[in-house]
C-alpha positions as a Markdown table, in Angstrom:
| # | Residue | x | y | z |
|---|---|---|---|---|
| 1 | Unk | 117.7 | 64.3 | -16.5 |
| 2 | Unk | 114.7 | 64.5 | -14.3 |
| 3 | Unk | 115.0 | 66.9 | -11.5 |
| 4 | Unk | 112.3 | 66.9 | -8.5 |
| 5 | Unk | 111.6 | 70.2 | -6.7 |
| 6 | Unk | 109.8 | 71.2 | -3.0 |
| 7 | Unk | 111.4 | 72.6 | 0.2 |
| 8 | Unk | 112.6 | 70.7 | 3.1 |
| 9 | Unk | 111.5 | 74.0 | 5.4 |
| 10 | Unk | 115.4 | 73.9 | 6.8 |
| 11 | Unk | 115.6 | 77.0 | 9.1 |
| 12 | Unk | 119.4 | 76.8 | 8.0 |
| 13 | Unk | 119.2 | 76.7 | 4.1 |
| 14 | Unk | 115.3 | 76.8 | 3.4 |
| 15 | Unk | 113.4 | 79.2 | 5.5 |
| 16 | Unk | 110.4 | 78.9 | 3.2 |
| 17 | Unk | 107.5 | 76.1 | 3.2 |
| 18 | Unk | 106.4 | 78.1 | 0.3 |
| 19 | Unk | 106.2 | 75.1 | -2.3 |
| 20 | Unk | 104.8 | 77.7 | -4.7 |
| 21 | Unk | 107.4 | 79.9 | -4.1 |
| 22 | Unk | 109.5 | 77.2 | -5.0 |
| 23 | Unk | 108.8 | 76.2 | -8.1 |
| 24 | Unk | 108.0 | 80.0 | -9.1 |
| 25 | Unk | 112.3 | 80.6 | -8.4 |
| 26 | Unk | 113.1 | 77.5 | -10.5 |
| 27 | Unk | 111.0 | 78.7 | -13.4 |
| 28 | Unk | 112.5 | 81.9 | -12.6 |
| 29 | Unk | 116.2 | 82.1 | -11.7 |
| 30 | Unk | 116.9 | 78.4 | -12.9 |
| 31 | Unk | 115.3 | 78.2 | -16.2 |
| 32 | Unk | 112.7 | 75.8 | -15.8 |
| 33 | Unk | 109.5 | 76.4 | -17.7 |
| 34 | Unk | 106.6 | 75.8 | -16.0 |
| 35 | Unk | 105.4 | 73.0 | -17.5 |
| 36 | Unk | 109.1 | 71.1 | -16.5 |
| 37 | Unk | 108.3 | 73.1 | -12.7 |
| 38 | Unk | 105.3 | 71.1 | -12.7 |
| 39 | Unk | 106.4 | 67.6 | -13.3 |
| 40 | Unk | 109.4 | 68.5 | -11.3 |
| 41 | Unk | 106.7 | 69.0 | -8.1 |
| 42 | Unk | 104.6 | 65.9 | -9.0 |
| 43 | Unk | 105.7 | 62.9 | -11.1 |
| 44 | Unk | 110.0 | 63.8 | -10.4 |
| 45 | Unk | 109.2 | 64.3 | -7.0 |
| 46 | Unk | 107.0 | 60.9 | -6.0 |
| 47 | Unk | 109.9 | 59.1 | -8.1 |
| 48 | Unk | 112.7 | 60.8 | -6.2 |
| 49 | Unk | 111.3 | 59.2 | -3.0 |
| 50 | Unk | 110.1 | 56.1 | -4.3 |
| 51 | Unk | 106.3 | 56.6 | -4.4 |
| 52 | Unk | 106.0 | 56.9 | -8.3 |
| 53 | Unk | 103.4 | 53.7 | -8.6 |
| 54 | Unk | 101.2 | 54.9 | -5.7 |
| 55 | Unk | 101.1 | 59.0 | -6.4 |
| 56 | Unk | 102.3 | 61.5 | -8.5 |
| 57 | Unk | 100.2 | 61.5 | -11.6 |
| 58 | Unk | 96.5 | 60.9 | -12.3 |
| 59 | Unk | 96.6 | 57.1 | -14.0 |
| 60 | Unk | 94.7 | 54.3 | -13.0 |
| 61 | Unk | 95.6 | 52.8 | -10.3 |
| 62 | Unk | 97.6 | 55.4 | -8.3 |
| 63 | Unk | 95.7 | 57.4 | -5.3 |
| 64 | Unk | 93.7 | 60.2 | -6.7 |
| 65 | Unk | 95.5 | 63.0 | -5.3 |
| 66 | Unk | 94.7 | 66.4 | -7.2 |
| 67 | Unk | 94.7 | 70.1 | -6.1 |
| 68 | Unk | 92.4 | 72.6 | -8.3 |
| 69 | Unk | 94.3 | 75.9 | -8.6 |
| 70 | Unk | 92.9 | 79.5 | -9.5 |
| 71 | Unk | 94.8 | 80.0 | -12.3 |
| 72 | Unk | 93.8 | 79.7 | -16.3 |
| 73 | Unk | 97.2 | 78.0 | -17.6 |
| 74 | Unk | 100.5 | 76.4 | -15.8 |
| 75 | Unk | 102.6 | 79.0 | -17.6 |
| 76 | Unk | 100.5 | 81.4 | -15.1 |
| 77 | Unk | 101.6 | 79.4 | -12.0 |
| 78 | Unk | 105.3 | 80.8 | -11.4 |
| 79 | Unk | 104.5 | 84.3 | -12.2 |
| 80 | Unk | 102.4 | 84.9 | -8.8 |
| 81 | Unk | 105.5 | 84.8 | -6.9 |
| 82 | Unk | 104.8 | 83.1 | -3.4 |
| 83 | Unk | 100.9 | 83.2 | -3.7 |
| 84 | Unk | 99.4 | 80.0 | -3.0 |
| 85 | Unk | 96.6 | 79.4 | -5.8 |
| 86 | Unk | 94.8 | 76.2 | -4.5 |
| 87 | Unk | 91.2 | 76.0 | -5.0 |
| 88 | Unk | 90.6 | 73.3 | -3.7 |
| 89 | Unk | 92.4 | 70.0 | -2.6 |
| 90 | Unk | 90.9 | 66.6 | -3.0 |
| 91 | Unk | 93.1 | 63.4 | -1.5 |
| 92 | Unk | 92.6 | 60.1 | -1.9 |
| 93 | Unk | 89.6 | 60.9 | -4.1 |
| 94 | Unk | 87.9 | 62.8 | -1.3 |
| 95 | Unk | 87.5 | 66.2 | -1.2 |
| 96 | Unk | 88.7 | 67.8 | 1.4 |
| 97 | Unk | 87.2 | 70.6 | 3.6 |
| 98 | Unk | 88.6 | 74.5 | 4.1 |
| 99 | Unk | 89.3 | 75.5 | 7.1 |
């Protein structure tokens, strides 16, 4: 069964924003590997609210929405617990600028 992960930022029962931190504790404490993590914060997620023809993997056809991280595998993405390892952000094709 596909399962979606992010945080809803709930002050009540999600304190955290921290979508890395996020998929790092389902890798971590609910046996996801990171790859499944992954697909669980993209393609799962855009299906679990109904955006899965417009975003959530790179086809043709779907808005070109892609972060470039600073890490040299996905298996390397949960083990920086909480560390946020975007390079760079590009939406809808355009890059976008730091701040």
């Amino acid at each position: 069964m596909p399962v979606a992960i992010s945080t809803d930022f709930n002050p009540g029962s999600c304190p955290s924003k921290n979508l890395w931190l996020a998929l790092s504790v389902a890798c971590l404490k609910m046996g996801l590997t990171p790859r499944e993590a992954l697909a669980a914060v993209t393609l799962n997620a855009a299906w679990a609210i109904g955006q899965q023809e417009e975003c959530g993997s790179l086809e043709p056809g779907k808005r070109a929405d892609m972060l470039v991280l600073n890490v040299p595998t996905a298996e390397e993405i949960p083990y920086w617990l909480g560390e946020n390892p975007v390079r760079e952000v590009i939406i809808g094709g355009v890059r976008q600028q730091r701040e």
